[in-house]
N, C-alpha and C positions, 0 to 999 in steps of 0.2 A: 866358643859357645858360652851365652852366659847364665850363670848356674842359681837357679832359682829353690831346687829342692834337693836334697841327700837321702837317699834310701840308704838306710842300715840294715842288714840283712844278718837276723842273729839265729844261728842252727843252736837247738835247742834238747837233749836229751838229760834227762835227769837230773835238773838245777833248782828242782820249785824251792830247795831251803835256802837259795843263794840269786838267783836269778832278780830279785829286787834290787841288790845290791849291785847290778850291771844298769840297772833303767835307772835307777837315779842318780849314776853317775853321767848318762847319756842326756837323761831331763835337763840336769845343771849346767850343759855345753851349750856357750851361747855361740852360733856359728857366723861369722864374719859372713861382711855385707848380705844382713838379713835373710839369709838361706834356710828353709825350712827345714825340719827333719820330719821324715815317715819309716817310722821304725815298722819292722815286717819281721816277725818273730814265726820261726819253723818247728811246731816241735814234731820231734819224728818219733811218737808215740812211746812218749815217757810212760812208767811204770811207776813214778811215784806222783807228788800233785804238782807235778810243772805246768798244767793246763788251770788248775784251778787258782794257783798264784799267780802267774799271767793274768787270769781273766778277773781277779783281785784288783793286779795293779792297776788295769785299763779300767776300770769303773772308778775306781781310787783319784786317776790321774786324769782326767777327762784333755787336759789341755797337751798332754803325749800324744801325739796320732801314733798310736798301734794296732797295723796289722796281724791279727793270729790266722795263721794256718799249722792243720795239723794232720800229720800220716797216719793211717790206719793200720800200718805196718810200720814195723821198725825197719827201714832203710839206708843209713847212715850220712854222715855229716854231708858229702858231696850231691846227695838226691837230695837233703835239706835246704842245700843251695842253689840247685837248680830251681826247684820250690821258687824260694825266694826269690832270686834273678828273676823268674817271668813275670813275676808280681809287681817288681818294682816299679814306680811312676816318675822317682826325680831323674834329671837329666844326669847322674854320676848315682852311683851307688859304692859303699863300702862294707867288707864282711866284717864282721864284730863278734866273736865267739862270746859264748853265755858266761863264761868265765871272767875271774878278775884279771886275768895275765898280759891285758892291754888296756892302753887308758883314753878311753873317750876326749878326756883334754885335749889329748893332740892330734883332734879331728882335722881342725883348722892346718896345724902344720902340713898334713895330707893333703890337703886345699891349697894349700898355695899356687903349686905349679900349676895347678886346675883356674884359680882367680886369674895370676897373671899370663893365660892365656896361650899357657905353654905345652901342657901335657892333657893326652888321654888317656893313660894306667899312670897310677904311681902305687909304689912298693912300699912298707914299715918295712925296713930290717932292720933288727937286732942287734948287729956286728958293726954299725957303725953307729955315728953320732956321740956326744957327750953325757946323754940322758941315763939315768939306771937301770941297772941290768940285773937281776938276780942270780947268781951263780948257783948253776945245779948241776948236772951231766956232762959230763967232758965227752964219752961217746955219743951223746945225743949231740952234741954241738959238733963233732969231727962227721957224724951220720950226714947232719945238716948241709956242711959245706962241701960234702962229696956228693951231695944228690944236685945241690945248686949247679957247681963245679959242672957235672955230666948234663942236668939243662940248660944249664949255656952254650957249652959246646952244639947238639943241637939244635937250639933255638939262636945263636948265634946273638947270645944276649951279653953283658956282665953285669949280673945280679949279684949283689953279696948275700941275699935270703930271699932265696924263691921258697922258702916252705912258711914264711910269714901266714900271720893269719891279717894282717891290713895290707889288706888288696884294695885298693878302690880304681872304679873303671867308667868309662864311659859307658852309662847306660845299652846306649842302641848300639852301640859296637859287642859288647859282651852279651848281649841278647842274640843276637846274629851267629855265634859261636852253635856248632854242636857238641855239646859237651853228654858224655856219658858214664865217667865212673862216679860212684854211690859212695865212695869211702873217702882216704886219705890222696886219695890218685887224682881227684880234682885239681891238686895243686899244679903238680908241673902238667897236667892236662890243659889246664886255662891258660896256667903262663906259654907253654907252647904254641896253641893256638891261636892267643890274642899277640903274640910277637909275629904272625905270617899277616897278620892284615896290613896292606899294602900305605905305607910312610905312616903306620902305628906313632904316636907321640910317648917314650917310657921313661919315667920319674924314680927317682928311690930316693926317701930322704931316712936319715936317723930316729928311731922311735924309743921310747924304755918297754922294759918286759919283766912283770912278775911271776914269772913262772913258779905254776905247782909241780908238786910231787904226785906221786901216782897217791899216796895215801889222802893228798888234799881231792882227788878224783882226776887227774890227769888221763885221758883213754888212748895216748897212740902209744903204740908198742912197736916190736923190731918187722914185725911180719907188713904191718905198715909201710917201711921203710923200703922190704924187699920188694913189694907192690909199688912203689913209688919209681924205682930202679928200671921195672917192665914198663910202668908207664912212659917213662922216658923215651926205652927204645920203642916201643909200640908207635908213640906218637909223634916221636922225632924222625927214627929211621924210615918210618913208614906212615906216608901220611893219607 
């Protein structure tokens, strides 16, 4: 298929003092063979002014195609995304958290396997490639490869980071998904279900990662993870 537009899909809760600094690093990526971008921004009813800096930047930046939608309730990152994904129009889409801890530059790298005609998911993980890594957590990183580690085994995949946040997918294949968890359980929920679609195309290349600290605002925590764990069996054992 050939790829004319990229939906970037950014879940959005309490970023308006930082959230700038994710759109112009997305603005400044110019994407190989002429591919557009439609940025679709979710905010899932921030409490401070993420709506009014959003809609800042979109007057600011006329030549951004940005999407605002916004929850009336606070929901969490996974109903964000759902959000997003129905909205999307380009033929692939990729999730972009509000955060700095992933770098728009290597959109393209994501795209590759997409241009040369190869794949319909491809993964960012962390754990491989030559790119920079921020060292933070060693329990978060042992957490990490024991949730990958148990949805592989079910989904009958080898991922080295299914809890990545650059997923990008084939638009109308990942639309097609019923997806239902609202939190942190999207992850191995989507990877689950998008590895049963029958001769699925699945990519994973090397990405970098600036990971924050919970004091830079970091939001998942352990109880996240033990939800991740259920998702697993929920959605692997039982499908």
């Amino acid at each position: 298929m050939k790829i004319t537009k990229l939906s970037i899909i950014i879940p959005a809760y309490n970023e308006g003092a930082t959230i700038h600094l994710i759109l112009n690093k997305i603005k400044n990526v110019e994407l190989a063979h002429s591919v557009e971008k439609e940025v679709i921004i979710v905010d899932d009813c921030s409490s401070d002014n993420t709506r009014e800096s959003i809609l800042q930047y979109k007057t600011e930046n006329p030549g951004l195609n940005i999407q605002y939608f916004n929850h009336t309730q606070n929901q969490g990152k996974g109903a964000a995304l759902h959000t997003g994904i129905a909205k999307a129009t380009g033929e692939y889409l990729i999730i972009q958290d509000a955060d700095l801890e992933y770098d728009p530059a290597e959109y393209n790298d994501l795209l590759k396997p997409v241009y040369n005609g190869s794949a319909d998911v491809v993964y960012g993980s962390r754990f491989m490639g030559s790119n920079p890594h921020r060292i933070l957590f060693f329990w978060h990183t042992i957490g990490n490869r024991w949730l990958t580690f148990l949805c592989n085994m079910v989904s009958n995949l080898n991922l080295t980071d299914m809890e990545t946040c650059y997923k990008l997918f084939n638009t109308s294949m990942v639309q097609q998904l019923a997806l239902s968890e609202k939190r942190f359980g999207f992850e191995p929920e989507v990877t689950i279900k998008i590895a049963r679609i029958p001769r699925i195309r699945i990519y994973e290349v090397g990405i970098s990662y600036y990971g924050r600290t919970y004091e830079d605002g970091k939001k998942i925590g352990w109880k996240d993870g033990v939800r991740a764990i259920y998702c697993i069996l929920k959605y692997g054992l039982f499908k």
